[in-house]
C-alpha positions, 0 to 999 in steps of 0.5 A: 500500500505504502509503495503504491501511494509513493508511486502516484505521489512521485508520479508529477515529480517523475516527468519533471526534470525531462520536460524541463530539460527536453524543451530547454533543448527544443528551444536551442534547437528552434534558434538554430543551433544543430541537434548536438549542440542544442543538446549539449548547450541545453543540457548543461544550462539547466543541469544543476538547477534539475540536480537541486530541485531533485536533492531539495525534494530526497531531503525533504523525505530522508528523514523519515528513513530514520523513524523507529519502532513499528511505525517506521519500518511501515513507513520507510517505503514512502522514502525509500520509493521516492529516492529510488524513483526521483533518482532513476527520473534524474539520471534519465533526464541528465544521461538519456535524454539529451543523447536521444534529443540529438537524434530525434529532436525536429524543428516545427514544421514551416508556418508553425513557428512558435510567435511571440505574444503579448503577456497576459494580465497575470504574467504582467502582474508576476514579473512586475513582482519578481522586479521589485523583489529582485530590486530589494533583495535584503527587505525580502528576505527579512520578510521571507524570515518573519513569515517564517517566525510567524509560521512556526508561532501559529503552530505552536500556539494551534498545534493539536498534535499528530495523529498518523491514522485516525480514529474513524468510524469502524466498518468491521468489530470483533468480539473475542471470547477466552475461558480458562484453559481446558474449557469445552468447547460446548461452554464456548458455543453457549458463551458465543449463542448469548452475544448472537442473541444480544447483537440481532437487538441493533438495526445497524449491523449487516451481519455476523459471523461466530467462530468458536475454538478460534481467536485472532487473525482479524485485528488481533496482532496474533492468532490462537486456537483452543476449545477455550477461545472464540470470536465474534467478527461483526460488520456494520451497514454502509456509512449511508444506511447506518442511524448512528455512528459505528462508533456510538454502536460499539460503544452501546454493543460494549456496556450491554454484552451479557455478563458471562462467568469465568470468561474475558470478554473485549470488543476490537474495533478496525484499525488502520495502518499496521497492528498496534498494541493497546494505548495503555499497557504495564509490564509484570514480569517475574520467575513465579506464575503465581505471584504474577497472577496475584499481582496483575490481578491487583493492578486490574483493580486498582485501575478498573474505575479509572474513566475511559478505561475499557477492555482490561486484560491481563495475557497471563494464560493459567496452565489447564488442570490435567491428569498426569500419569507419571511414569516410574522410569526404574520399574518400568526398566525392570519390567520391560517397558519403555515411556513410549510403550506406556504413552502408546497405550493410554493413548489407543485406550483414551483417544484411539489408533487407527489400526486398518481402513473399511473400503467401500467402492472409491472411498475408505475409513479408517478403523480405530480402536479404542475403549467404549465411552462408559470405561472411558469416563471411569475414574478407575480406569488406569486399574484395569488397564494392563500392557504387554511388555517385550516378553509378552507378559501382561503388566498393570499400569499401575505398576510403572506409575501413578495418576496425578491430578495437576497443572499443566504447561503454562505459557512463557512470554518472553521480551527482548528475546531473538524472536517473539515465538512463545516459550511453554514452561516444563516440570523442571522449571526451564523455558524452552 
């Protein structure tokens, strides 16, 4: 976008220096002199003029090279396309273009000679200014440096800052919904059912689309998926059709959404130019998940009555609570069995594995094998399952471990690390 929008702003500036130049030698041409020459002649006359204006125009955008962070990597390529293109311009009118005016450039046809007419009322009124401009050089220019100080003060004293890309009625909102970990998906649905039935109550919104088990790739810097998330893209009606501003409606979509228990619920609106984080965000970084918790816990309620603070999140993401069969890795030796053994078979017991495929004509099922529902929703099932080691004897699993009710892996972000992948946090304590 950024280099499309560089190409028609340098679209004027680009034929500049070869008219200015190319009719310089034209008019050499028309007086007479022959086509090298008038080229020559032509050429070099308006030379440094063309290589100054070209320089003063690359000076005026070079600095933006020098932007940092996010917003300047996105707007370097207004720069860096200008400079390429101005540059190119400029050495096509200095190099190309006289050699090809000494070969093709042609003198006006006979009775098409160009006549000299009286000036207009404008030109008159212009080259009488230039005179007197150029008669009291030292007066002008003390002026040109009060206009100036003048400038400079009316800013100062009217500035109401800069804002890159505005703050404009939204087209498109997304309502993002995020249980605790190891929520079903069910929850999710329901969560998701109750902000459909909320939205049908405004006449502005064309329509809406749910997605449970997704979050993120609409406004969201980051996409994620898990039973636990869900997303809500809504688009408004065209800005003619609409009763009230978009952004009076997400407002109102905002203040009314149903209360839903045990979930974090934010409304994001369209942004325009490049991903950019909240306006407002604090940093709690520790070795101790909870400690942190408690502590971003308390930062929310400190500042959740502050006016004109919406959404408050924090990115901590609690480890699910899971069940873990822990193997005992000498027991497990002596018997025979190894952890990918175990693993295999509380695997195909719980989850199933596909042993053969069922054809019928062209198409084909797979086949997995696995406990019925009743046994796997039995809290005693790890008593009753045994696995057959390498001698073909039948061991319980309850002999090589234990079950244990515990958190999982928690989630590690880190910052200023050699790239912004996410680190999971193990048994021992180490991010990987």
């Amino acid at each position: 976008m950024m280099v499309l929008f560089s190409l028609v702003l340098a679209l004027g500036m680009l034929v500049d220096n070869a008219i200015v130049l190319v009719e310089n030698i034209f008019r050499h041409h028309c007086e007479g002199k022959s086509k090298i020459q008038a080229a020559l002649v032509g050429a070099s006359e308006v030379a440094w003029p063309v290589v100054t204006s070209t320089l003063t125009t690359l000076a005026a955008f070079s600095p933006l090279l020098f932007w940092p962070d996010i917003m300047g990597e996105f707007m370097s390529y207004l720069p860096k396309t200008l400079i390429c293109v101005l540059t190119a311009s400029l050495f096509v009118a200095i190099v190309i273009n006289p050699a090809v005016c000494s070969f093709v450039i042609a003198k006006p046809k006979k009775g098409r000679h160009m006549q000299k007419k009286e000036p207009k009322f404008f030109v008159k009124g212009y080259i009488s200014v230039l005179k007197v401009a150029l008669a009291h050089k030292v007066v002008v220019m003390v002026l040109t440096g009060l206009m100036l100080f003048f400038t400079l003060a009316c800013f100062v004293h009217f500035n109401k800052g800069v804002e890159l890309f505005p703050d404009t009625d939204p087209r498109f909102i997304e309502i993002s919904v995020k249980f605790p970990e190891g929520t079903t998906l069910e929850v999710t649905d329901a969560a998701l059912r109750k902000i459909e039935a909320q939205l049908n109550n405004y006449e502005d919104i064309d329509y809406y689309v749910a997605n449970g088990g997704y979050s993120g790739g609409g406004f969201s810097t980051s996409a994620a998926a898990g039973t636990h998330l869900g997303t809500v893209a809504v688009t408004f009606k065209d800005y003619a059709d609409r009763s009230v501003s978009s952004v009076v409606t997400t407002e109102k979509i905002r203040d009314e959404l149903p209360i839903i228990p045990g979930a974090e619920v934010k409304v994001d609106k369209q942004q325009e130019g490049p991903p950019r984080e909240a306006p407002i965000s604090i940093e709690v970084s520790g070795e101790k998940f909870e400690t942190l918790q408690n502590l971003s816990y308390e930062i929310i309620q400190i500042i959740k009555d502050i006016p004109g603070l919406v959404d408050l999140q924090d990115d901590f993401e609690a480890a699910k609570p899971e069940l873990q069969f822990q193997v005992d890795r000498d027991k497990a030796s002596i018997l025979g069995l190894s952890t990918a053994s175990i693993g295999m078979a509380l695997r195909t017991a719980f989850y199933g594995t596909e042993n053969t495929k069922f054809r019928v004509g062209d198409e084909q099922y797979d086949i997995t094998v696995r406990l019925p529902d009743d046994m796997r929703g039995k809290t005693g099932l790890i008593d009753e399952i045994f696995i057959t080691n390498q001698q073909g004897e039948s061991i319980p699993l309850t002999s090589v471990g234990e079950l244990v009710y515990a958190a999982g892996k928690g989630k590690i972000t880190r910052k200023r690390s050699k790239t912004n992948n996410y680190y999971y946090w193990q048994q021992s304590g180490k991010g990987r």
